[in-house]
C-alpha positions as CSV (number, residue, x, y, z in Angstrom):
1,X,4.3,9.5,97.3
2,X,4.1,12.3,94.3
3,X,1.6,12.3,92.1
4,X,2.5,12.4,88.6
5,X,1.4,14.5,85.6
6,X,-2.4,13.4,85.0
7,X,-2.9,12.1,81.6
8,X,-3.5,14.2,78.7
9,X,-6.4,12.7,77.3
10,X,-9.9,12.9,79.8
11,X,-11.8,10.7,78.0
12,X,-9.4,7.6,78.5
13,X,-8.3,8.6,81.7
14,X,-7.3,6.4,84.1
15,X,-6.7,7.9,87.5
16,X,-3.1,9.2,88.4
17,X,-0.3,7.2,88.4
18,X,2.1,7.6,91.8
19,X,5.6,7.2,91.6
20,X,7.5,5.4,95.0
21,X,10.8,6.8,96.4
22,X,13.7,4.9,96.5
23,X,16.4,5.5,99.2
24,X,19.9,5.6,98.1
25,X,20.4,2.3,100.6
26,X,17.1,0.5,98.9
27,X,19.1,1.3,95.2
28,X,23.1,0.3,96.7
29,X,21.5,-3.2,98.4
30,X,19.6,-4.5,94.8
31,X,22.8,-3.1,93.1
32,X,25.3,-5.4,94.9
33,X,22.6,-8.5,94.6
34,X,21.8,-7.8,90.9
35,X,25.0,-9.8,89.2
36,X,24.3,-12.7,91.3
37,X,20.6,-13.0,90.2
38,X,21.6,-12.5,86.9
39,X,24.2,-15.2,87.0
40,X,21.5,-17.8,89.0
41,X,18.8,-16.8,86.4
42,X,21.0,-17.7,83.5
43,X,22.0,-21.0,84.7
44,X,17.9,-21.8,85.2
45,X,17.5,-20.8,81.8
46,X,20.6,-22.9,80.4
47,X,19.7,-25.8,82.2
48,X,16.2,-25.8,81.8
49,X,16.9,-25.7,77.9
50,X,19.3,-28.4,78.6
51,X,16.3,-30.5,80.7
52,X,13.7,-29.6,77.4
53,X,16.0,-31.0,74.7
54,X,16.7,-34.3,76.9
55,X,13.5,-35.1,77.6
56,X,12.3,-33.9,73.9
57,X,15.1,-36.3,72.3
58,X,14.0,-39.2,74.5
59,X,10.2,-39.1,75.0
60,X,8.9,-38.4,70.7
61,X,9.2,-41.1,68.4
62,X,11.9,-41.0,65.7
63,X,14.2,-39.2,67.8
64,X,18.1,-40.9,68.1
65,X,19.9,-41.4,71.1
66,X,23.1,-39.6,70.9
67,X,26.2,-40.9,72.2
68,X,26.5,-38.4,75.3
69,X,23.4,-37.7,77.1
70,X,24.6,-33.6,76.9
71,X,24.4,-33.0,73.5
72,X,22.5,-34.2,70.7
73,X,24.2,-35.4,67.3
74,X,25.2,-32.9,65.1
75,X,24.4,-33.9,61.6
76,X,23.7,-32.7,58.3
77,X,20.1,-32.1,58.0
78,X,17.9,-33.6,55.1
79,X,15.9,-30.0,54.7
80,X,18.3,-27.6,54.6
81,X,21.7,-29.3,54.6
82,X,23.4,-27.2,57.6
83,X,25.2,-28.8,59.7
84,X,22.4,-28.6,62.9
85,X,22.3,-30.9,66.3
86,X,19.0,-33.4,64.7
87,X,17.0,-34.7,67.5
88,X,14.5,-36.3,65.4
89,X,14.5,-38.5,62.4
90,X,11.6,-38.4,59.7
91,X,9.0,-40.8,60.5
92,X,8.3,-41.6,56.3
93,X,12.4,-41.8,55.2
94,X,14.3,-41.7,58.1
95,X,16.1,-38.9,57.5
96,X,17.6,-36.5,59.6
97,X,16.2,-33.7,60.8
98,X,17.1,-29.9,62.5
99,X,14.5,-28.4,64.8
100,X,13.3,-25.4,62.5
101,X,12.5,-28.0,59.2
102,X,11.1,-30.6,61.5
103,X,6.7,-30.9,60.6
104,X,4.7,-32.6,62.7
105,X,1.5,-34.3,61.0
106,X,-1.9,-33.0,62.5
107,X,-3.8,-36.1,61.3
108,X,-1.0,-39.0,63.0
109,X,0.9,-36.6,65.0
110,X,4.4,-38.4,63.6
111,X,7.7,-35.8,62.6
112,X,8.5,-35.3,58.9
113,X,10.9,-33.6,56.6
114,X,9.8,-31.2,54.2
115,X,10.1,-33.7,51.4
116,X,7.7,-36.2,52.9
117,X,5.2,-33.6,54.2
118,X,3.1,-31.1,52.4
119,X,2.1,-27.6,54.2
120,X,-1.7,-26.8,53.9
121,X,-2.3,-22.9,54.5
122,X,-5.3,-22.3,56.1
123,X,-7.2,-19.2,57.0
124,X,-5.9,-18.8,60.3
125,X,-2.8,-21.1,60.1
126,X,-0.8,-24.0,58.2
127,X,-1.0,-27.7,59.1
128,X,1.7,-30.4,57.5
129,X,0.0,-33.5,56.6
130,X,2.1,-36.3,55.5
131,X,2.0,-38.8,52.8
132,X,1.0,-41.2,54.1
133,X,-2.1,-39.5,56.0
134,X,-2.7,-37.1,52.8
């Protein structure tokens, strides 16, 4: 191994750092396997996204079973009137609701819209509290 530059400043040094060599047949080998890792750790990332929003739509209250067990029904959402795949429904109205205007109420742990719920900045962060717990 060859030791590399020290660090410029002494009084947070560190210790040197080494650098490894690499053979040519080390860089060829991981070259040839890289694609296929890439293409395994996308599918474990699709299909673990997949896995979260299956068990997410069938384990919270409010949430609707959709028609295929792949997808999730894309509706208009209450909030912000896109057109968004709602998991959940608002506990209070039982509206719709996409994933990003979806509050959850600290004191009964329910999902609301943004109409039934009111934000509560705090010093460190904000809490939704709905109507009915307010």
């Amino acid at each position: 191994m060859v030791a590399k530059r020290s660090y410029p400043y002494d009084d947070l040094q560190q210790g040197l750092q080494s650098k490894t060599h690499v053979t040519e047949k080390v860089y060829n080998s991981t070259a040839e396997r890289m694609p296929k890792i890439y293409e395994q750790t996308l599918s474990k990332l699709l299909n673990g996204s997949k896995d979260f929003f299956r068990a997410r739509s069938r384990s919270f209250p409010g949430t609707e079973s959709s028609t295929s067990s792949n997808d999730l029904l894309i509706r208009e959402c209450s909030s912000c009137r896109r057109q968004e795949p709602c998991g959940l429904c608002c506990s209070f109205c039982d509206a719709a609701v996409c994933d990003p205007c979806v509050r959850q109420c600290t004191a009964c742990c329910n999902y609301f819209c943004q109409l039934c719920s009111i934000v509560c900045y705090g010093t460190r962060s904000s809490t939704a509290i709905c109507f009915s717990c307010k």
